[in-house]
C-alpha positions in Angstrom: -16.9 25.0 1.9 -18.2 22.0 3.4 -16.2 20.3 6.8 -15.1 16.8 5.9 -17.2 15.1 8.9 -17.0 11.3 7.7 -13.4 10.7 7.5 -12.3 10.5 3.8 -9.1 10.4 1.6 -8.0 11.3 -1.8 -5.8 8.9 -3.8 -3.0 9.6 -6.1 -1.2 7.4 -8.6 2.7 8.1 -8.2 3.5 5.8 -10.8 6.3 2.9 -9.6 5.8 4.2 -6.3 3.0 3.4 -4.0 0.0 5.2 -4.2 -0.4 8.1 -1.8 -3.4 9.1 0.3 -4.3 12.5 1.7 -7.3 12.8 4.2 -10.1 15.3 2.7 -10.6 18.4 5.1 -13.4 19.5 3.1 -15.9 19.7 0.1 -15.8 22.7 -1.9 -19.4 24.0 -3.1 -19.7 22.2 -6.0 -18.9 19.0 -4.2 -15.1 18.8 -4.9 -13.0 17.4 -2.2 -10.3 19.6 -0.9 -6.8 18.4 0.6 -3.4 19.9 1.9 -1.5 20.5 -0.3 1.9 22.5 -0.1 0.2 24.3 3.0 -3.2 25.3 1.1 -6.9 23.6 0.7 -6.9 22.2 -3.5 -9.1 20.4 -4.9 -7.7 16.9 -5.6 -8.4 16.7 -8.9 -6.2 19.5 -9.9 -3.2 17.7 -8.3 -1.3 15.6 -10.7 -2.4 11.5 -10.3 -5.4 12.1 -8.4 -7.3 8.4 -9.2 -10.3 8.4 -6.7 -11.9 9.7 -3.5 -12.9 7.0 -0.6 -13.9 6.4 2.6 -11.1 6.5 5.0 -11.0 3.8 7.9 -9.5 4.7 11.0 -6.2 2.8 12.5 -7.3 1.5 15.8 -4.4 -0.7 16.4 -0.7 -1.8 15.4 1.0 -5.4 15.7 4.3 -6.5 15.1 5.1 -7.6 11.8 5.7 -11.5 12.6 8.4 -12.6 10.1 6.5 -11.4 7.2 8.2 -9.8 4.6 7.2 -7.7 1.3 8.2 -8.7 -2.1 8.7 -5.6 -4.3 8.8 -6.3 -7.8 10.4 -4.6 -11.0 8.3 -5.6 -14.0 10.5 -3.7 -16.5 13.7 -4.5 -14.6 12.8 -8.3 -14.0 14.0 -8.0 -10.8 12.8 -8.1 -7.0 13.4 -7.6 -3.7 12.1 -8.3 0.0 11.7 -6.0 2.6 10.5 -7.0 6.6 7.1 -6.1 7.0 7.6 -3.8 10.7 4.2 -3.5 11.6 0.6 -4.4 10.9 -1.5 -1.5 10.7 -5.4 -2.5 12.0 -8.3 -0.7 10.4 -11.6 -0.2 11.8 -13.5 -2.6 9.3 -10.6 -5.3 10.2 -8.1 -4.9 7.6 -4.8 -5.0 8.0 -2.1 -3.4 6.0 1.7 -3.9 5.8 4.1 -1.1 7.6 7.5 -1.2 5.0 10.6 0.7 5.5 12.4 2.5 3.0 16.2 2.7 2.6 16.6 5.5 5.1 14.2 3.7 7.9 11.5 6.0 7.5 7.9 3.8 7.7 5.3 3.3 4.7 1.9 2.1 4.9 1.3 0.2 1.9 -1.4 0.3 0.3 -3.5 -3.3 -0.7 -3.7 -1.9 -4.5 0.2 -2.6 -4.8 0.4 -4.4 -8.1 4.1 -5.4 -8.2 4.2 -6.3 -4.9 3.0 -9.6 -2.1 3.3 -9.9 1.5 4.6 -13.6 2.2 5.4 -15.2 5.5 8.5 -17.3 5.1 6.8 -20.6 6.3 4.0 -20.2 3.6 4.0 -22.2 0.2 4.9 -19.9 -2.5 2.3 -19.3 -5.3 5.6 -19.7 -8.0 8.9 -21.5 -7.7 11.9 -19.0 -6.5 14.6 -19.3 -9.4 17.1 -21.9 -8.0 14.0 -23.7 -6.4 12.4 -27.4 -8.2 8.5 -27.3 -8.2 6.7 -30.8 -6.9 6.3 -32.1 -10.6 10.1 -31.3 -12.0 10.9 -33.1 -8.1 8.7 -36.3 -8.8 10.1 -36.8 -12.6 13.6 -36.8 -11.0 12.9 -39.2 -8.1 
């Protein structure tokens, strides 16, 4: 077994759910990486929705979450949601990822690969027309 000594994490697909990282603690002998799981060292492939293994950027600060909010999206569903963003997590290569909140209050980091979800601020221009909302051309024709 090989110590983990650049800081590394295993991702795993948990379908409508975020994706979930686990930090590597080690490399088996054939070059395998091994995580916690259910209090012993696996490797991640042999967990169910293990998708990749990269480099793991440390958190080096936290900010407020400034009014933005999370749009969760149901693509089967056709429905959404928004959530406050509580907190900005800061990485050590400068990017930032949204802290979310669950029903109970307990925090999420989300992850940036989030498909059916965005991160808005309020005060931004929307990409799309909310339902009950005119875009600029419907808006001219009626003027």
């Amino acid at each position: 077994m090989i110590p983990a000594t650049v800081p590394t994490e295993a991702i795993f697909d948990r379908g409508n759910l975020p994706d979930e990282s686990r930090p590597v603690h080690a490399w088996d002998d054939e070059g395998e990486p091994l995580v916690l799981w259910r209090n012993e060292l696996r490797r991640a492939q042999n967990i169910a929705g293990f998708k990749e293994v990269r480099e793991r950027h440390q958190i080096v600060g936290v900010v407020p979450g400034g009014g933005w909010m999370t749009e969760w999206q149901d693509p089967h569903e056709g429905t959404s949601f928004d959530n406050p963003v509580v907190a900005w997590a800061v990485y050590s290569d400068g990017e930032a990822r949204a802290i979310d909140t669950d029903s109970s209050g307990e925090a999420m980091l989300l992850s940036p690969s989030i498909k059916d979800r965005r991160s808005y601020h309020p005060g931004q221009i929307s990409d799309r027309p909310l339902p009950d909302e005119k875009t600029s051309g419907a808006a001219a024709e009626d003027g």
